[in-house]
Residue frames as qw, qx, qy, qz and C-alpha x, y, z in Angstrom:
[[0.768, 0.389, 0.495, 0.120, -48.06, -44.96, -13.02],
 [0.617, 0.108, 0.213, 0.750, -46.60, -43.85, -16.23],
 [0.123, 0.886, 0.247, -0.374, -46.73, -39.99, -17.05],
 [0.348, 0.779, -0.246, -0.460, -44.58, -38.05, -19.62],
 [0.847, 0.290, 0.358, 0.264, -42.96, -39.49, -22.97],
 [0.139, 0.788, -0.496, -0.337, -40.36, -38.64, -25.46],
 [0.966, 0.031, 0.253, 0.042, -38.67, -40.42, -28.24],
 [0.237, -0.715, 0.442, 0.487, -35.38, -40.66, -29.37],
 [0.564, 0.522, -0.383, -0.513, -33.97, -40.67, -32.76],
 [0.116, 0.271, -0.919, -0.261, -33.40, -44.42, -32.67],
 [0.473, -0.193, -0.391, -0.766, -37.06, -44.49, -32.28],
 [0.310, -0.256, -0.794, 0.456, -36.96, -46.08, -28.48],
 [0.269, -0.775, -0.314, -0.479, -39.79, -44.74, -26.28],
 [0.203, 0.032, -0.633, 0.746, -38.93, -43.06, -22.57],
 [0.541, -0.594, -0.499, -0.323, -41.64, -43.36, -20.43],
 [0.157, -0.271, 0.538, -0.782, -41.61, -41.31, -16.93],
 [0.648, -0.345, -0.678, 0.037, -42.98, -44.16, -14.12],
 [0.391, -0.691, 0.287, -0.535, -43.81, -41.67, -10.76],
 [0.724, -0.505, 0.469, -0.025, -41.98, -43.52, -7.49],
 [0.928, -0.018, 0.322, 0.187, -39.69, -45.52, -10.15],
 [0.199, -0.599, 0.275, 0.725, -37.77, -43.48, -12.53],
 [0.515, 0.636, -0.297, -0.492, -37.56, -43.03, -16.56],
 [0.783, 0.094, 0.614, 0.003, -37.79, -46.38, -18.23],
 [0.317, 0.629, -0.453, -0.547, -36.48, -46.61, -22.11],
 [0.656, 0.104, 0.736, 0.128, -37.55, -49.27, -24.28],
 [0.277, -0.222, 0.749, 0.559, -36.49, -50.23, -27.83],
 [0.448, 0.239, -0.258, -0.822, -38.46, -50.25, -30.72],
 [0.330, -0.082, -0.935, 0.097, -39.39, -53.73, -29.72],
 [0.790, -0.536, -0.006, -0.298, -40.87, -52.93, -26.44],
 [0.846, -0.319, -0.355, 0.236, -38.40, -54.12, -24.68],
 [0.444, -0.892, 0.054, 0.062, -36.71, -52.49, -21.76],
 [0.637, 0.578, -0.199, 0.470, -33.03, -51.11, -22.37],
 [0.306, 0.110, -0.560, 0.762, -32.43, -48.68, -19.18],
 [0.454, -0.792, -0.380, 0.151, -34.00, -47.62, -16.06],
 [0.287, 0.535, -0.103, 0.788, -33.17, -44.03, -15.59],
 [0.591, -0.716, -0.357, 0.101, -33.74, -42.94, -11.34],
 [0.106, 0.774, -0.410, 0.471, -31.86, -40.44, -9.19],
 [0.574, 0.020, -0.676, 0.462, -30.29, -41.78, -6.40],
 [0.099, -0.082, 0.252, -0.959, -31.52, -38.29, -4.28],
 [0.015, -0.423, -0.793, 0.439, -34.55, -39.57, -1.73],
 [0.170, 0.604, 0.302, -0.717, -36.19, -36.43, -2.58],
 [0.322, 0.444, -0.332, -0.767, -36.20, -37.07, -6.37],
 [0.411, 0.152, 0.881, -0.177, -38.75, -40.12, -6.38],
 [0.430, 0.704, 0.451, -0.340, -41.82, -38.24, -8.63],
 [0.176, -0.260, 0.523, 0.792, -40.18, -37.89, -12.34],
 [0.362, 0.445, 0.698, -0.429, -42.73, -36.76, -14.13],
 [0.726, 0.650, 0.222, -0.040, -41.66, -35.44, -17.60],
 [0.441, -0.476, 0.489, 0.583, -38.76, -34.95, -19.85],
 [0.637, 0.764, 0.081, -0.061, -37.48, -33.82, -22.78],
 [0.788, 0.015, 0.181, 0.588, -34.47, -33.76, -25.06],
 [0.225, 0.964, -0.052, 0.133, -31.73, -30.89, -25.56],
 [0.701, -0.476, 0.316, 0.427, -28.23, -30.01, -25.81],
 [0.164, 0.628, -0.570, -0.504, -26.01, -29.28, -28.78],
 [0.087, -0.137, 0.949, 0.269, -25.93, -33.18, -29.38],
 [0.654, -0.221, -0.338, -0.640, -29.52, -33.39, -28.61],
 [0.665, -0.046, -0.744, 0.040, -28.24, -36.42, -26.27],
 [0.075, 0.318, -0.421, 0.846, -29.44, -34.33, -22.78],
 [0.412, -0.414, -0.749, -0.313, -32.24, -35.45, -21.22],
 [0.158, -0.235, 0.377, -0.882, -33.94, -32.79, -18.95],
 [0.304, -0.556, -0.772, 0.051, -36.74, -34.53, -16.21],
 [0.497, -0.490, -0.099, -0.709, -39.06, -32.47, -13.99],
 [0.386, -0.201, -0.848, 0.302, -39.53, -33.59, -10.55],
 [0.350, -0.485, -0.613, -0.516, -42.97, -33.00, -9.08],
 [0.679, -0.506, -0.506, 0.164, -42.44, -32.71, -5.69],
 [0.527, -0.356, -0.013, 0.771, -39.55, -30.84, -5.05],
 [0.292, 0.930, 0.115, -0.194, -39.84, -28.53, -8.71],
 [0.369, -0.586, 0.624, 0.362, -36.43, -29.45, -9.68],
 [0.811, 0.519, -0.227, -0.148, -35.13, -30.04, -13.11],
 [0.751, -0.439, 0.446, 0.213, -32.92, -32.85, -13.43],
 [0.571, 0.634, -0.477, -0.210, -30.30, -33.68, -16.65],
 [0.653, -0.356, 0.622, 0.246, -28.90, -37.01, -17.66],
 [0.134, 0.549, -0.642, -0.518, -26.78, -37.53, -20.25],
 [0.801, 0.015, 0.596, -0.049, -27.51, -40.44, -22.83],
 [0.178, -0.426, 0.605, 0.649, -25.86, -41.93, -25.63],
 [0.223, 0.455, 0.782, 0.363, -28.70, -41.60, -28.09],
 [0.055, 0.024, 0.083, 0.995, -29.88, -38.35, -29.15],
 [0.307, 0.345, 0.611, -0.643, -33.76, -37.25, -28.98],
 [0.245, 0.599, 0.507, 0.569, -36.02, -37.30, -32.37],
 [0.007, 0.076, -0.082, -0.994, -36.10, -33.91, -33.61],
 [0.282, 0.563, 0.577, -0.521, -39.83, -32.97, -33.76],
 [0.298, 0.541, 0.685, 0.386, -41.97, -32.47, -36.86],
 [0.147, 0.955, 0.200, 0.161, -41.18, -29.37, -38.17],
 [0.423, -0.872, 0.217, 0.117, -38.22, -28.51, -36.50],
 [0.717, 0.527, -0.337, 0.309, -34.73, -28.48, -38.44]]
C-alpha cells in the first residue's frame, strides 16, 4: 500500500505505492504519472524526496535492495516551511 509522500511546488501530491511505483496526482486528485523502475529488483519504493539545483530531482529509496534511485521531473519539489 501507499508509504512515503512529498509535494511539489505545483502543489501535486507523490505518493510511494510498494510493488507499483511513485504515483503523482494533481491538485485535483487526479493521477498525472506513474513513476516505476523498469529493474526487477526495484519493485519496493518506499520514500522520496526532492533535490537538485532545480529542485526538479526526485531521489526514491528502495527497501529491499537499499538503493537510492533519481528521476528527473519537470516540476520542481515545494520548498519546505522554513527553508529559503
Amino acid at each position: 500500500g501507499p508509504d512515503g509522500i512529498e509535494m511539489d511546488s505545483e502543489n501535486g501530491l507523490l505518493v510511494c505505492h510498494l510493488g507499483i511505483g511513485i504515483w503523482r496526482f494533481d491538485n485535483n486528485m487526479l493521477p498525472t504519472h506513474l513513476i516505476y523502475s523498469e529493474n526487477p529488483h526495484h519493485h519496493h519504493l518506499a520514500n522520496l524526496c526532492f533535490g537538485g539545483s532545480d529542485g526538479k530531482d526526485l531521489y526514491i529509496t528502495e527497501s529491499l535492495s537499499g538503493d537510492i534511485l533519481k528521476a528527473r521531473l519537470p516540476v520542481a519539489g515545494k520548498k519546505m516551511f522554513g527553508l529559503s
